[in-house]
C-alpha positions in Angstrom: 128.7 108.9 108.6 129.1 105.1 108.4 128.6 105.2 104.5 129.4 107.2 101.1 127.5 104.6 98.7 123.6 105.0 98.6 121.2 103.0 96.8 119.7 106.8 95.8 121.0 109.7 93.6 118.6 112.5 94.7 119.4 115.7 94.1 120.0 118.1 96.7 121.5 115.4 98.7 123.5 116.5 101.9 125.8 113.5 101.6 126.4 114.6 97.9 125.3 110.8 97.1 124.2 112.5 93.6 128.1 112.2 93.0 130.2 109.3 92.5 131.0 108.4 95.8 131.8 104.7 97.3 132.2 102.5 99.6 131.6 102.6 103.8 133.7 103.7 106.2 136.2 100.4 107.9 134.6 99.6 110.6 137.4 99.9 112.9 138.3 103.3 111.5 134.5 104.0 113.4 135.5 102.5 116.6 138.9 104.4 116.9 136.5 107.8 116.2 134.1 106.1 118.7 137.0 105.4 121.2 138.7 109.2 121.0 135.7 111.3 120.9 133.4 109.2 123.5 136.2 110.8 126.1 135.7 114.5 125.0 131.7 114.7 124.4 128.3 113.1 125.4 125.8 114.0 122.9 122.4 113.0 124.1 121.8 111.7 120.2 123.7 110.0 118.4 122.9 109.7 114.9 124.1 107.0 112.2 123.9 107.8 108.7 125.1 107.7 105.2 125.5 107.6 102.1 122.6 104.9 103.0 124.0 103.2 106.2 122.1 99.6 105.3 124.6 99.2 102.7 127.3 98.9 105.1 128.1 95.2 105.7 128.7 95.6 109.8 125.9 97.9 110.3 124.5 95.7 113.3 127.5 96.0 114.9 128.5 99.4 114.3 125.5 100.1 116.3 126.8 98.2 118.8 129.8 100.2 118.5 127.8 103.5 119.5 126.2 101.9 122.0 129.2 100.5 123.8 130.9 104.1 123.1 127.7 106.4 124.3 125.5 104.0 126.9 123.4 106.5 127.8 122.6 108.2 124.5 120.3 107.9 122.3 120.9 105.9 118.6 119.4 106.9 115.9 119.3 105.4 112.4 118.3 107.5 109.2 117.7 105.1 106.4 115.6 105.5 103.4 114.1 102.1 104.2 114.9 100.4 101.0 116.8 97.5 102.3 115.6 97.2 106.1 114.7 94.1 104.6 118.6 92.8 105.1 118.6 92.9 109.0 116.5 90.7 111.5 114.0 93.6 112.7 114.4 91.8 116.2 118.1 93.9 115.8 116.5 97.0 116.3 114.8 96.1 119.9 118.3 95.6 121.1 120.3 98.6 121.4 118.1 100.8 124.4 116.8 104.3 123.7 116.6 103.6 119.9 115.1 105.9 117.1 114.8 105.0 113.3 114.2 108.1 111.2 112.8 106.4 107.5 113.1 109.2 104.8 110.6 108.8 101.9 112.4 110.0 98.9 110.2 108.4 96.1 106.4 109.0 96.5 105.8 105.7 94.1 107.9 103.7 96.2 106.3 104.2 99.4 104.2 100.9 99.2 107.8 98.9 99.0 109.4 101.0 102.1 106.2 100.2 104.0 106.9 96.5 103.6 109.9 97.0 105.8 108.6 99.0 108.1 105.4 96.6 109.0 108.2 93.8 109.7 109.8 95.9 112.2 106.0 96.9 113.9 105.0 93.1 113.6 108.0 92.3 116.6 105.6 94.6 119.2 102.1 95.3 120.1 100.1 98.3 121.0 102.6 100.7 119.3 101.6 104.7 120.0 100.9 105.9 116.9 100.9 110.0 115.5 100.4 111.7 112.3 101.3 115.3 111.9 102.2 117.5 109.2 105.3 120.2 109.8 106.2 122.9 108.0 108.4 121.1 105.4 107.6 117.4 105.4 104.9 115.0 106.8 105.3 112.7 108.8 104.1 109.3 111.0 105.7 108.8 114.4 104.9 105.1 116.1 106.3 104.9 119.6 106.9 101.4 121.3 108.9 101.5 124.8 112.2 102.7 124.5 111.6 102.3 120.7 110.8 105.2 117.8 110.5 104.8 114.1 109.2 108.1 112.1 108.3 107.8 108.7 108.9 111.4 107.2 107.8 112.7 103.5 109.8 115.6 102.3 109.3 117.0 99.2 111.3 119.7 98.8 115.3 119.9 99.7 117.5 122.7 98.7 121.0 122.3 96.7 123.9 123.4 99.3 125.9 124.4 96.9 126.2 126.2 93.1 127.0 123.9 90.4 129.0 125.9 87.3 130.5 123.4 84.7 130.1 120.5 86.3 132.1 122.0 89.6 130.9 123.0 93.2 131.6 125.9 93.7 130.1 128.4 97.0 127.7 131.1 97.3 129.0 133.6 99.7 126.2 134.5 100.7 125.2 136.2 104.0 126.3 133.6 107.0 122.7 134.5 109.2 120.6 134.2 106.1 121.8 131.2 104.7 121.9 129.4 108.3 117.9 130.9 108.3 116.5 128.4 105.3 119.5 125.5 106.5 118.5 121.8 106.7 121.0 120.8 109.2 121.2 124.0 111.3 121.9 122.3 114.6 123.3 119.1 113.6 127.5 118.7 113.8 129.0 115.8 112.0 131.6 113.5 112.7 133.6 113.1 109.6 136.9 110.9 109.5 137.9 112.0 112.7 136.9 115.3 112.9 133.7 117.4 113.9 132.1 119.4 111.6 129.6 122.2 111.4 127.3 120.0 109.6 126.9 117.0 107.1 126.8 119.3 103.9 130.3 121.0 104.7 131.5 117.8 105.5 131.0 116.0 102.1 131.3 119.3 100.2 134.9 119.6 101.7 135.7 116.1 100.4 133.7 116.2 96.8 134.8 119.0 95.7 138.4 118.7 97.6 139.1 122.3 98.8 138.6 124.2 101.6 135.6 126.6 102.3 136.6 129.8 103.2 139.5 128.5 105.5 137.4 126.5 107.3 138.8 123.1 109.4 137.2 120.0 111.3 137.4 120.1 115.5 139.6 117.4 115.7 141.2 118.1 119.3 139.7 119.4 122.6 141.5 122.8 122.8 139.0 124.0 120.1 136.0 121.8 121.6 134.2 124.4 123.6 134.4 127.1 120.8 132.9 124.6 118.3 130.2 123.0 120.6 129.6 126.7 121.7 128.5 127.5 118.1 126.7 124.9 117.1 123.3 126.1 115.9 124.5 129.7 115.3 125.3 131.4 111.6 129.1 131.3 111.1 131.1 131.9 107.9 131.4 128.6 106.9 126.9 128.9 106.3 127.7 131.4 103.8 128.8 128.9 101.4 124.9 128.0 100.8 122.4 130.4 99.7 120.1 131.9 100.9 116.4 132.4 100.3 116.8 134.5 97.4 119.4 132.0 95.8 118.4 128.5 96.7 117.6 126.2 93.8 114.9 124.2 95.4 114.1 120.5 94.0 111.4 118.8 94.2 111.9 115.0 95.3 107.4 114.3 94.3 109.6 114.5 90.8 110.8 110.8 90.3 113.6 112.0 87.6 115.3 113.9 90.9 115.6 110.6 93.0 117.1 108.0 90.8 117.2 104.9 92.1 120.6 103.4 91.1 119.6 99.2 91.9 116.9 97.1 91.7 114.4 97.2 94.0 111.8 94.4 95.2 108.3 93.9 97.1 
């Protein structure tokens, strides 16, 4: 997680960017993280993300970063493709196995978000192109080399958390149900130095500042194998989201859950 600011407030947010929140992570608190944890584990993807990770001023390089720390992995970038328009698309041919994963939030800003994305296509020819629908988003996949970009339309992301007074609080509900309707249910994060079980109990952690049911990051190796063992499994810490019966879903098709906190431009 390279950034806390986003461009966005959309409700439901993983990365809690609903909440005042600021700022990017140093860039040389990334490559310390980078340095330590490229000894312990090689993931085979790498993911950079935010917050929106465009608004962090080094971006290019923190790529380069990951790259240098995991050559063989593979980078990808999850944007919602507002201000793609900052970087030379050229950047993006540069880093090897590279995937960019463009999340349309706003259905009336999809013309704008397009824009970017045609600059980055215009660099290459003869791009593989595929359209499919999934069970909770559609989505547009063009493949180019060693090169992915996927343009995905959810509509419908799930709070992971209960909001009373103005304060998160948890669910408790079953672990293996919650984990059942989860949107990150086999994705760890690395958080300021530690590993978590995923981006939501991450951030929540740090918004709300509390624990969650005892819960604590993987931040050395004599815990490594237990936590890399569990990833994608239902553990305790799941039951701080709801489950199906619970979950207050919102609808991002609904322009007053996606706010849009600066202007925007063609």
């Amino acid at each position: 997680m390279v950034a806390y600011s986003c461009n966005l407030a959309c409700k439901g947010c993983i990365s809690l960017s609903d909440w005042p929140r600021d700022g990017v992570e140093p860039r040389n608190n990334l490559v310390r993280d980078l340095h330590r944890w490229s000894q312990l584990i090689s993931p085979a993807v790498v993911t950079i993300f935010g917050g929106e990770p465009t608004l962090h001023p080094e971006l290019t390089e923190v790529c380069q970063d990951v790259r240098k720390a995991w050559p063989d992995s593979t980078i990808r970038l999850i944007t919602n493709g507002y201000l793609l328009n900052r970087i030379d698309p050229k950047f993006w041919f540069t880093l090897g196995q590279f995937e960019m994963q463009i999340s349309i939030h706003r259905k009336d800003h999809e013309r704008i978000i397009n824009q970017n994305i045609k600059s980055i296509l215009k660099e290459k020819t003869a791009w593989q192109i595929k359209k499919f629908v999934a069970q909770d988003h559609r989505q547009v996949e063009w493949r180019k080399d060693n090169v992915s970009i996927y343009k995905s339309i959810f509509q419908d992301f799930i709070i992971p958390y209960k909001l009373k007074e103005n304060k998160i609080e948890f669910w408790n509900s079953d672990p293996k149900e919650a984990h059942k309707i989860c949107g990150a249910p086999n994705t760890p994060v690395l958080y300021r130095g530690k590993l978590y079980k995923c981006p939501a109990v991450a951030n929540i952690i740090d918004v709300a500042k509390t624990q969650i049911v005892n819960y604590q990051g993987c931040d050395s190796n004599n815990d490594l194998a237990e936590f890399i063992s569990n990833i994608g499994q239902p553990e305790s810490v799941c039951g701080q989201c709801p489950d199906r019966a619970t979950a207050q879903i919102i609808n991002h098709f609904d322009p007053n859950n996606v706010i849009v906190k600066q202007k925007i431009s063609n």
